[in-house]
RODO-2510 file (C-alpha; in nm, 4 decimals, decimal comma):
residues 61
     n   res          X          Y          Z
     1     x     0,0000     0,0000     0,0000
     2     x     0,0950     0,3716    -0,0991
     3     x     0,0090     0,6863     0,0176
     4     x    -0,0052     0,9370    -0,2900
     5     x    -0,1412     1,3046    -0,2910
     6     x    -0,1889     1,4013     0,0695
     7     x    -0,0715     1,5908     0,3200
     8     x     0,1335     1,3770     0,5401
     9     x     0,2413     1,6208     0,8210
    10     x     0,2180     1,9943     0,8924
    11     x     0,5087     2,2032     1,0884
    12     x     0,4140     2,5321     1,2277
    13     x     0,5656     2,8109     1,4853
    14     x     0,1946     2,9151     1,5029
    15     x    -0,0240     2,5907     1,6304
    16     x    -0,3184     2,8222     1,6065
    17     x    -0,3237     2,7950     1,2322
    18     x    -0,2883     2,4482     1,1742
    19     x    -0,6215     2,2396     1,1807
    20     x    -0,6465     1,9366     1,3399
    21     x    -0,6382     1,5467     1,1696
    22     x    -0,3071     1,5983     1,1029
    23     x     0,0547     1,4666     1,2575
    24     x     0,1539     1,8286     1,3708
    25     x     0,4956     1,9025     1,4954
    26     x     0,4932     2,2680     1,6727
    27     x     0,8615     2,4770     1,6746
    28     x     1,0131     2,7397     1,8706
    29     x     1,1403     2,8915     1,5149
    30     x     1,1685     2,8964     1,1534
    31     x     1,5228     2,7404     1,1892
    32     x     1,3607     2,4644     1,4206
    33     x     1,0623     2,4551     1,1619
    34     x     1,3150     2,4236     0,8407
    35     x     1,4967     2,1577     1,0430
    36     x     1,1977     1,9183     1,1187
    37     x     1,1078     1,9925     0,7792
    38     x     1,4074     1,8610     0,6184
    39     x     1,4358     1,5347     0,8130
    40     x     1,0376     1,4522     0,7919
    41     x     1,1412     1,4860     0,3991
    42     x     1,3499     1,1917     0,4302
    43     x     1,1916     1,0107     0,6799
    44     x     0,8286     1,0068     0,4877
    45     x     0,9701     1,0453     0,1564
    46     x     0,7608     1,3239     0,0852
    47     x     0,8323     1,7403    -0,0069
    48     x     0,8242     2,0197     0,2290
    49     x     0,5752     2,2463     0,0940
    50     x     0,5812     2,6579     0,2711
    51     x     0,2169     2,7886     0,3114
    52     x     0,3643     3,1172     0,4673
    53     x     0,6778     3,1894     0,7105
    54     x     0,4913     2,9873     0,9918
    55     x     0,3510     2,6987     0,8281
    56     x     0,4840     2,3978     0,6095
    57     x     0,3421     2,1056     0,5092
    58     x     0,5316     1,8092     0,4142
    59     x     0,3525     1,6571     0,1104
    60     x     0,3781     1,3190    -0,1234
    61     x     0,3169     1,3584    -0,4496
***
């Protein structure tokens, strides 16, 4: 089984503006945020995605 088109996780600075359902990880800062970011990448085997300087979704396409 696959998982195509979908959101797989969302990484935020601003939990307020990240809706729930999803595997959230919340950061201090956009360093911490760029860092998750680029492991989840690997990890899920998916693309980090920026929605706006506190938000980024890590997506497989």
């Amino acid at each position: 089984m696959t998982i195509e088109k979908c959101i797989l996780a969302a990484i935020t600075t601003n939990p307020k503006k990240i809706p729930s359902g999803l595997a959230v990880f919340h950061c201090d800062s956009k360093e911490e945020m760029e860092s998750f970011a680029a492991n989840l990448e690997a990890i899920l085997d998916g693309i980090a995605h920026s929605l706006s300087d506190e938000m980024l979704v890590i997506v497989r396409h």
